[in-house]
Steps between C-alpha positions, in 0.01 A plus 500: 500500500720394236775712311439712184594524171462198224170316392567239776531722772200726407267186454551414827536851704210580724460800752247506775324860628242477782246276343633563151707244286736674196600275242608483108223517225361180379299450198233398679454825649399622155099576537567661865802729324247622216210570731734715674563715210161520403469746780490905337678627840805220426468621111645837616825425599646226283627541174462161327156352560419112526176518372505116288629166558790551291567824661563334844680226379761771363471713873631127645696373301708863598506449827642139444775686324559733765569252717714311306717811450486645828360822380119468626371313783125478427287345797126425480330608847261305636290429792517207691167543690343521209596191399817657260282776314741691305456831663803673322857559322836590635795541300885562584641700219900554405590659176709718626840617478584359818469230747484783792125528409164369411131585425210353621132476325133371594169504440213325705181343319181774522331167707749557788570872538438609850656219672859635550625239232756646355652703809582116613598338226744833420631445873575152378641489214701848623673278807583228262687718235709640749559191650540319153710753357711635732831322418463666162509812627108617478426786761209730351143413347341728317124499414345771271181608418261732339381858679153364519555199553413546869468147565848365444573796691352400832651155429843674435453698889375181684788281369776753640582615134555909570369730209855606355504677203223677261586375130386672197263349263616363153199544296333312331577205698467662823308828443483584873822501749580250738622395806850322605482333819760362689585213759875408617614204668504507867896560492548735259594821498480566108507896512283766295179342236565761244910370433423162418199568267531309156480753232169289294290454804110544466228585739329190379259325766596270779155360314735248303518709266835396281 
């Protein structure tokens, strides 16, 4: 693994998850990125779709910019024994107010549900950013999702991130409410889920929603 942050680092950062290889976006995982949201289940839970050409060019050209400004680590999943079939999307998220926290996002590709991809890769990338991050002071992920979004919620169990807080919906955006789920680095004793809430948080979906 290499560090984060910057367009050199992120071109070159890889992670590795039981038979599953996380990298950045690359253009020429543009046909496998719109048959994945040609799918009605993924349709659901994100808000922008990347239904054209043009469309995904825009969805990765942000995630180059997230890297470059060390606000959104974006990593295409894919599986090696399938000879590096994108499988999935990870993301490392940190708009917010402080460096004490993060959020994490995924969704796998409606060809690879059912084979405990994104329970791994989550594992992953979860070890790395508290590994990566730690001398800036990161100690608490936070991954969010939608009340029927029961999928990211098994996801959210297996990967050691404990259902922490209900949050209310914000229609129309998010018409139903959600769920804030929580995972702390191994050392940290970071005290009650409800006192370090950020006042504009959503119960938008662990689906990759934002």
């Amino acid at each position: 693994m290499s560090g984060h942050g910057g367009t050199a680092a992120g071109a070159d950062l890889t992670l590795t998850a039981d038979g599953l290889l996380l990298r950045p976006w690359r253009e020429e995982d543009v046909p496998a990125l719109l048959r994945a949201y040609d799918d009605p289940v993924m349709r659901q839970w994100v808000r922008l779709p990347v239904s054209t050409p043009e469309e995904a060019a825009r969805w990765l050209e942000s995630q180059r910019a997230g890297w470059a400004s060390g606000t959104r680590f974006g990593f295409a999943v894919t599986d090696v024994s399938r000879g590096g079939e994108l499988v999935g999307n990870l993301a490392l998220k940190r708009p917010g107010p402080g460096p004490e926290r993060a959020e994490v996002g995924y969704w796998t590709a409606a060809w690879a549900r059912g084979r405990g991809v994104a329970p791994r890769a989550l594992e992953a990338l979860t070890a790395w950013v508290f590994a990566a991050f730690a001398e800036e002071g990161l100690v608490r992920l936070e991954l969010l999702h939608q009340v029927d979004n029961v999928a990211s919620c098994r996801v959210a169990e297996k990967s050691g991130y404990a259902f922490a807080e209900l949050l209310d919906a914000l229609p129309p955006e998010f018409p139903l409410d959600g769920h804030l789920h929580v995972r702390e680095a191994p050392s940290t004793a970071y005290g009650s889920v409800a006192a370090h809430r950020p006042p504009d948080m959503s119960p938008a979906g662990s689906s990759e929603s934002r």
